[in-house]
C-alpha positions as CSV (number, residue, x, y, z in Angstrom):
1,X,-57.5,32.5,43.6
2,X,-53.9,31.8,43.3
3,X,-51.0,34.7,43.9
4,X,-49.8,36.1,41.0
5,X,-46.4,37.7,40.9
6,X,-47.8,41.4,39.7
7,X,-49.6,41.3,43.1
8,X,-46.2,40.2,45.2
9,X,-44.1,43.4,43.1
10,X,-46.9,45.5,44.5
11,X,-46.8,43.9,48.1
12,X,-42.9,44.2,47.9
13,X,-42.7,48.1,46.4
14,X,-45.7,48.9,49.4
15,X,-43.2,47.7,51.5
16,X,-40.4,49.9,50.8
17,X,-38.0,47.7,47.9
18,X,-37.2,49.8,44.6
19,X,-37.5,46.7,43.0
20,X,-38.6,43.0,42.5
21,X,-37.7,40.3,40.2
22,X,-38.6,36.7,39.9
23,X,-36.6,33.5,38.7
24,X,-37.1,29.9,39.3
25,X,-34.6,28.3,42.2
26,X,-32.5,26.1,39.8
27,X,-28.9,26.0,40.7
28,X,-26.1,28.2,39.5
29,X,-23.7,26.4,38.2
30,X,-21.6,28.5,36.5
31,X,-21.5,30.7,39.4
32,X,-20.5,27.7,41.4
33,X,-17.3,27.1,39.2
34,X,-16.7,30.8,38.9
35,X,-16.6,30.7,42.6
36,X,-13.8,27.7,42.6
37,X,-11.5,29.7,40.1
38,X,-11.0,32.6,41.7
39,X,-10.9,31.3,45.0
40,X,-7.7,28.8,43.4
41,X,-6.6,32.6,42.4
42,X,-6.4,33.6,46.1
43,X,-8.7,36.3,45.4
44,X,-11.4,35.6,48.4
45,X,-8.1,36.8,50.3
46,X,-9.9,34.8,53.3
47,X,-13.3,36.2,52.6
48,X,-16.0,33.8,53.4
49,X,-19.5,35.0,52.6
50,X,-20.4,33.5,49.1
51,X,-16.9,31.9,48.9
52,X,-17.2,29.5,52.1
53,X,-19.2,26.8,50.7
54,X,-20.1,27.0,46.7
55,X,-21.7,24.1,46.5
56,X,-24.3,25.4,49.3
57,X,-24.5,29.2,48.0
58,X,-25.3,28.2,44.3
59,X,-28.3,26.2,45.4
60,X,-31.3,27.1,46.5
61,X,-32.3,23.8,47.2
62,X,-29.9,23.6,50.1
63,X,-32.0,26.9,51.8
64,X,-35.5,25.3,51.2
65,X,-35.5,21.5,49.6
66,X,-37.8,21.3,46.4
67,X,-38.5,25.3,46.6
68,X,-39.3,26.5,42.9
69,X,-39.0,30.2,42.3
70,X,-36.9,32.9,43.7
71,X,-38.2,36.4,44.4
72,X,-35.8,39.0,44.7
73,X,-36.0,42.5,46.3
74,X,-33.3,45.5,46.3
75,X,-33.3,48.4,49.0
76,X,-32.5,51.7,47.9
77,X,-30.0,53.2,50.5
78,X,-28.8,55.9,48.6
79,X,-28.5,58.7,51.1
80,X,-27.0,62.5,51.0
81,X,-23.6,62.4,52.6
82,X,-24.4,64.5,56.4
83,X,-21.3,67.1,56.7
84,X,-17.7,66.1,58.2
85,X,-17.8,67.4,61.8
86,X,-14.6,69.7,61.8
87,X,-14.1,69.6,65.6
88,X,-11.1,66.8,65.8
89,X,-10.0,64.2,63.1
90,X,-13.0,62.0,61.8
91,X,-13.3,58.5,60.0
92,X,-15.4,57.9,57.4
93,X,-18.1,55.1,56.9
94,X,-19.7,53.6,54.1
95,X,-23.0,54.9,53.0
96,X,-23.7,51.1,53.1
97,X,-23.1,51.2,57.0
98,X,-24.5,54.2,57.6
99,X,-28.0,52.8,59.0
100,X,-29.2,49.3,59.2
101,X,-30.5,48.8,55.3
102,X,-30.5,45.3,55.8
103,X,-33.5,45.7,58.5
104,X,-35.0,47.8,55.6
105,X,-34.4,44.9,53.1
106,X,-35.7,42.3,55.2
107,X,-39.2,44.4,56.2
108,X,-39.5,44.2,52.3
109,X,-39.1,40.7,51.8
110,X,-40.5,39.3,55.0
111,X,-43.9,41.1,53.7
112,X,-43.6,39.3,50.4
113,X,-43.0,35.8,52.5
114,X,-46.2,36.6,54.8
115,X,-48.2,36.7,51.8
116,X,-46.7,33.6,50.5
117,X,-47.3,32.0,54.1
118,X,-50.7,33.0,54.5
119,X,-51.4,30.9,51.2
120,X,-50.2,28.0,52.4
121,X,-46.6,27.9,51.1
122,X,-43.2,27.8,52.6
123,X,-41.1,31.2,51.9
124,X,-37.9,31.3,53.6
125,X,-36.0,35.2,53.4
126,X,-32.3,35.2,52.7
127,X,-30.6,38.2,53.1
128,X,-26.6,39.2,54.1
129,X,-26.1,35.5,54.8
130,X,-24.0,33.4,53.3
131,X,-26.8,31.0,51.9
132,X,-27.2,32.4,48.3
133,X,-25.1,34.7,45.8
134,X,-27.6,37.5,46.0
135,X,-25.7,39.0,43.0
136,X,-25.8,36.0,40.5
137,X,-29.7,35.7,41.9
138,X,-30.9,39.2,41.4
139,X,-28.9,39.1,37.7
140,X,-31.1,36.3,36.9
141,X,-34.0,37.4,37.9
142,X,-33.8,41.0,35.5
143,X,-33.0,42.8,38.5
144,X,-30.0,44.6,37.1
145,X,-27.3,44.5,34.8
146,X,-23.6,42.8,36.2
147,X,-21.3,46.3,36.6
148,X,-17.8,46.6,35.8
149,X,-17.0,47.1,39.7
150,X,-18.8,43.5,40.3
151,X,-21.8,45.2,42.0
152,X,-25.3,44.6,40.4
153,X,-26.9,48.3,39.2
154,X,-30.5,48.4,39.2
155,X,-32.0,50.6,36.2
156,X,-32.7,54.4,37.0
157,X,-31.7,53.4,40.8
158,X,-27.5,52.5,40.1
159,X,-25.6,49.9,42.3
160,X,-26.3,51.4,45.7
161,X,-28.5,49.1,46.7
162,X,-28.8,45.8,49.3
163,X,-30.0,42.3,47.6
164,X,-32.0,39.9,49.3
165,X,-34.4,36.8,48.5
166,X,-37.8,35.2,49.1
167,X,-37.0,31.2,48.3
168,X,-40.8,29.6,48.0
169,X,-42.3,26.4,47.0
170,X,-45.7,28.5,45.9
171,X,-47.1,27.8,42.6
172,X,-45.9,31.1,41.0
173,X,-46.0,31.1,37.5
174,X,-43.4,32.9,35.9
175,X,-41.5,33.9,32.9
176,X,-38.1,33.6,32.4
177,X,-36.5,37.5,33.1
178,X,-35.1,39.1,29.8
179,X,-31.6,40.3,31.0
180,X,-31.1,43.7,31.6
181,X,-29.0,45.8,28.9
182,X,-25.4,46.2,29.9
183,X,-25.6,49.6,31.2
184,X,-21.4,50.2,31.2
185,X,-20.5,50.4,27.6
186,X,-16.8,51.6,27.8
187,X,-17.0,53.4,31.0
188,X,-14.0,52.2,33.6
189,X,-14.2,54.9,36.1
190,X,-14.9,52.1,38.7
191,X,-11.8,50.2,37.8
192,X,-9.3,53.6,37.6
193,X,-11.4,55.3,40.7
194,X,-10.3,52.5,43.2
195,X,-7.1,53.7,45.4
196,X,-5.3,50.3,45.3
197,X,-6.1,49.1,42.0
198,X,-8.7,45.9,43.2
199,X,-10.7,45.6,40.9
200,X,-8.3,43.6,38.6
201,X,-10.7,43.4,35.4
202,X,-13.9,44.2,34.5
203,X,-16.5,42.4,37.1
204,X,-13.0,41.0,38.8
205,X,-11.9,42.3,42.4
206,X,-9.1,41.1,44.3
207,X,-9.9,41.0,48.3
208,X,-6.3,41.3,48.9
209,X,-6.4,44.4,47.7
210,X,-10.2,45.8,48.6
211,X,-9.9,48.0,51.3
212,X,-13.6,47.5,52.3
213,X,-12.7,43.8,52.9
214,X,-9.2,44.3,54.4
215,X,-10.3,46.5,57.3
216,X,-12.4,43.4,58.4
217,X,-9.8,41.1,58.2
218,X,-7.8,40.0,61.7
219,X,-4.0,40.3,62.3
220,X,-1.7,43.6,60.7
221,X,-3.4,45.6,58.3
222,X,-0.7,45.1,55.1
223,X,1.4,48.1,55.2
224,X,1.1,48.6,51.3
225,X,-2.5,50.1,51.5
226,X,-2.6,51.6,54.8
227,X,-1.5,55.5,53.2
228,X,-4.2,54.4,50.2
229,X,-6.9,54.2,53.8
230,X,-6.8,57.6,54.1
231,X,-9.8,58.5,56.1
232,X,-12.0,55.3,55.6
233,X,-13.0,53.7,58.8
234,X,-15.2,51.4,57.5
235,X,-15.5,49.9,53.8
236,X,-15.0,52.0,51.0
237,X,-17.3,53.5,48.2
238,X,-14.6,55.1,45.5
239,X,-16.1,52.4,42.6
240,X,-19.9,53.5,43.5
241,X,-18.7,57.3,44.2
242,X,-17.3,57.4,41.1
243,X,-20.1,55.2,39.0
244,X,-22.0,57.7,36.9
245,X,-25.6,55.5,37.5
246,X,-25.2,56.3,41.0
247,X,-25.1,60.1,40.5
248,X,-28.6,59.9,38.7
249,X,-31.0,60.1,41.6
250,X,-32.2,63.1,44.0
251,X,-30.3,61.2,46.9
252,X,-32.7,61.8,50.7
253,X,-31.0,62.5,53.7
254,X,-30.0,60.0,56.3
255,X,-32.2,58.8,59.5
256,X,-28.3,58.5,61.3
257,X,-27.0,61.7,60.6
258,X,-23.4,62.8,60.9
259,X,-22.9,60.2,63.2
260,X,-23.7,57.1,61.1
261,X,-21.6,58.6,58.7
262,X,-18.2,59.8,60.5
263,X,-17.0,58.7,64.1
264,X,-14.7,61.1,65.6
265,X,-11.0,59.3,66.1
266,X,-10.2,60.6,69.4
267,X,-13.3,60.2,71.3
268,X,-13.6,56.5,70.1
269,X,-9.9,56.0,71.3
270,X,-10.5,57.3,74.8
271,X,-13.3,55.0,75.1
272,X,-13.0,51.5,76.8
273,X,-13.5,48.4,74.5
274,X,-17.3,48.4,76.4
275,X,-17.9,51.6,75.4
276,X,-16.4,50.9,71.7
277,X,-18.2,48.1,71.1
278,X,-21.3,49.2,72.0
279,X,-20.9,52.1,69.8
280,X,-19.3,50.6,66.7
281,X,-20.4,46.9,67.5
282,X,-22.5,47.0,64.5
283,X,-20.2,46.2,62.3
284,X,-18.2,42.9,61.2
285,X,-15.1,43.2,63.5
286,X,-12.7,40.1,63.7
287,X,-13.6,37.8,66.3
288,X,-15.7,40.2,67.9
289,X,-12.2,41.8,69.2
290,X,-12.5,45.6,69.8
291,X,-8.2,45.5,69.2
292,X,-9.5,45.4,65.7
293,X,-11.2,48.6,65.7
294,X,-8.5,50.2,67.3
295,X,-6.3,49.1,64.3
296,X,-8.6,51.2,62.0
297,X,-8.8,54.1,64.3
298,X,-4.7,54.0,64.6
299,X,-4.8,54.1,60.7
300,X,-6.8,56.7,60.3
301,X,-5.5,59.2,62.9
302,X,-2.0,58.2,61.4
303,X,-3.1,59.2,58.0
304,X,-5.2,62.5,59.1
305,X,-4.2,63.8,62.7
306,X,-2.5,66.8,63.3
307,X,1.2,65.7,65.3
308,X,0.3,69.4,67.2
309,X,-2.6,68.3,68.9
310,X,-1.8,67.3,72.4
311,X,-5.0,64.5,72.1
312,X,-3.1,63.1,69.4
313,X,0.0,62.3,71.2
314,X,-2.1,61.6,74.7
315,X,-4.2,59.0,72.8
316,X,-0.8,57.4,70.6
317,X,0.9,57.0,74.3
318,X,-2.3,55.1,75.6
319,X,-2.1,52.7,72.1
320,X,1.9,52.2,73.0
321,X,0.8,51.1,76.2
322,X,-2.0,48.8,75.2
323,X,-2.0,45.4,76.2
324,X,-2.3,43.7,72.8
325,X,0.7,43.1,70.6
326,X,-1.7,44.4,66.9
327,X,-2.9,47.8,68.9
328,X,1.0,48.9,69.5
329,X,2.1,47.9,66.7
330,X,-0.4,50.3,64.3
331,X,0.3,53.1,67.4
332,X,3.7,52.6,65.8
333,X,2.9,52.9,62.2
334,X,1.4,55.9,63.5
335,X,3.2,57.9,65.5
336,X,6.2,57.2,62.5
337,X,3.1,58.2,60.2
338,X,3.0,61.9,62.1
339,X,6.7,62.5,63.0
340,X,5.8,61.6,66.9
341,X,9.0,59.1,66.9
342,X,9.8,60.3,69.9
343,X,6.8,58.8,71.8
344,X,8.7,55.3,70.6
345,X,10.5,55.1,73.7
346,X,7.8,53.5,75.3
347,X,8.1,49.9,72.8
348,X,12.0,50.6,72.6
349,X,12.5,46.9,74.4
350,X,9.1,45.0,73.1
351,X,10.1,41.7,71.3
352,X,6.7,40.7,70.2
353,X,7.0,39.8,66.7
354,X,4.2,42.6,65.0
355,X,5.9,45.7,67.1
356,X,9.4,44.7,66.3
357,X,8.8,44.9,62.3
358,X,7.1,48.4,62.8
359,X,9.6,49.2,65.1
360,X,12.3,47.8,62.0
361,X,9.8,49.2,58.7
362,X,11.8,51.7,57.0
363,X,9.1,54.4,56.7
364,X,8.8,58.0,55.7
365,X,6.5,60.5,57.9
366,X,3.5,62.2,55.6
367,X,4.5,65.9,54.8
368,X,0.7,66.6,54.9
369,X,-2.6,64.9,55.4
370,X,-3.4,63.0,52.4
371,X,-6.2,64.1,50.7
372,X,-9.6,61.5,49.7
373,X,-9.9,60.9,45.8
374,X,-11.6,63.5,43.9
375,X,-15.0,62.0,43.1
376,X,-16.2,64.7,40.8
């Protein structure tokens, strides 16, 4: 008796996804030429993912020749934020990084494909890769509605959620997915709630200015937006903080804790890059290069550390004296950040390019620590 799509929901829901949607595998051509525009705008700001190769990521066929219906799951990973530790100055993480939803995602999915499999047919999972626009694909399929901050929000769930695909050659038969209701109306607290003003227009965001995207980008962290970091460590959530859908749901608390969601700036800058790496490691950091997380840490102290604390000035000295040209550098945005100029001694004579503009940046130390937008 062939599979019907009422008993690969249920398989996929058993399996942990808060929802499941079907669509056939036809290309996305619109998507495709969407893709070209703004990347002619310079909006990718270097970003690969969906923007790498269009042509590839708009068609399912290049994934799994002569596949015929897409299946797509969401993961719920809304969570209850764990409390700040107060001991020393702390970064702050993405609820999206917070614990591997992606494993989560893919549990969901790969159940659907072993069901698939077991039939007979191929099923190929897609999820966080750059094969498919999960967006576009879960759009299609009636997962959700497209929000004003770009992001897909799923019906009674919101927009924090991960995507992910079954691509199949099975017989399914299908209807074509009524699309959801635009849930916005003439809501912008998305587009007024981001600190550097990227999301440009309504479903529009500009890399260049995406915080989430620029502290996974290599080489200086542009000076404009590093007071706008604040605390963030590691991508952003103001649009999805902000996004009334979101606030909807009784949110559970996190398997990771406090430490998923905060890493504590001076312990991670004593650390070796072994020891940081295996700690944060998770994460997309640029070229695998450890400097890079440094860079973030440097930010953050610089925007939140207390110039009194002995640590702080121990741990800028050690950054100063740090082999790599991007780690001094920041330590000087940061000691100038704090009022520590007086620790600048140390790169007085450096003539690598990135420490002399620091060294040359007109810049004003903070009176106090900034303070994280209000997400009330």
């Amino acid at each position: 008796m062939p599979i019907t799509v009422a008993e690969l929901e249920a398989v996929g829901r058993e399996a942990g996804l808060c929802a499941v949607g079907f669509t056939t595998a036809d290309p996305f051509p619109d998507v495709r030429a969407e893709l070209v525009v703004r990347k002619a705008r310079g909006l990718a700001g270097g970003m690969q993912f969906t923007y790498r190769n269009p042509a590839r990521s708009t068609d399912p066929d290049r994934s799994l020749p002569d596949a015929t219906t897409l299946i797509v799951g969401a993961y719920d990973y809304q969570r209850l934020e764990p409390d700040r530790p107060a001991d020393q100055p702390v970064g702050r993480v993405a609820a999206y990084s917070w614990e591997d939803h992606y494993a989560a995602l893919r549990e969901g999915l790969d159940a659907i494909a072993t069901v698939l499999r077991t039939a007979g047919s191929r099923a190929t999972v897609i999820a966080d890769q750059n094969h498919l626009v999960d967006r576009a694909v879960a759009h299609r399929a009636g997962i959700g509605w497209w929000g004003k901050s770009s992001n897909v929000l799923v019906p009674g769930v919101g927009s924090l959620v991960v995507l992910g695909s079954v691509l199949t050659d099975a017989p399914l038969e299908i209807a074509t997915a009524a699309p959801v209701a635009d849930g916005c109306g003439s809501c912008r607290q998305c587009l007024d709630g981001c600190p550097t003003g990227a999301i440009i227009e309504p479903g529009v965001v500009d890399a260049r200015r995406c915080l989430a995207w620029l502290l996974q980008v290599d080489g200086m962290f542009p000076a404009e937006h590093r007071d706008a970091l604040g605390d963030r460590l590691y991508g952003c959530d103001d649009c999805q903080d902000v996004c009334p859908p979101n606030q909807i749901r009784r949110r559970r608390p996190s398997d990771a804790g406090a430490d998923g969601a905060w890493v504590p700036i001076l312990d991670a800058l004593d650390q070796d890059d072994d020891a940081l790496m295996a700690r944060l490691g998770r994460w997309y950091i640029p070229n695998r290069d450890p400097a890079y997380l440094r860079r973030n840490l440097l930010l953050v102290l610089g925007n939140i550390g207390d110039p009194g604390d002995p640590r702080v000035a121990a741990v800028m000295g050690r950054a100063l004296d740090d082999r790599r040209a991007v780690v001094r550098a920041h330590a000087v945005w940061a000691c100038r950040r704090l009022g520590l100029d007086s620790l600048l001694g140390r790169v007085v004579d450096d003539t690598t390019p990135e420490v002399r503009a620091e060294l040359d940046r007109v810049s004003v130390a903070r009176a106090e620590a900034p303070t994280r937008p209000s997400t009330a």
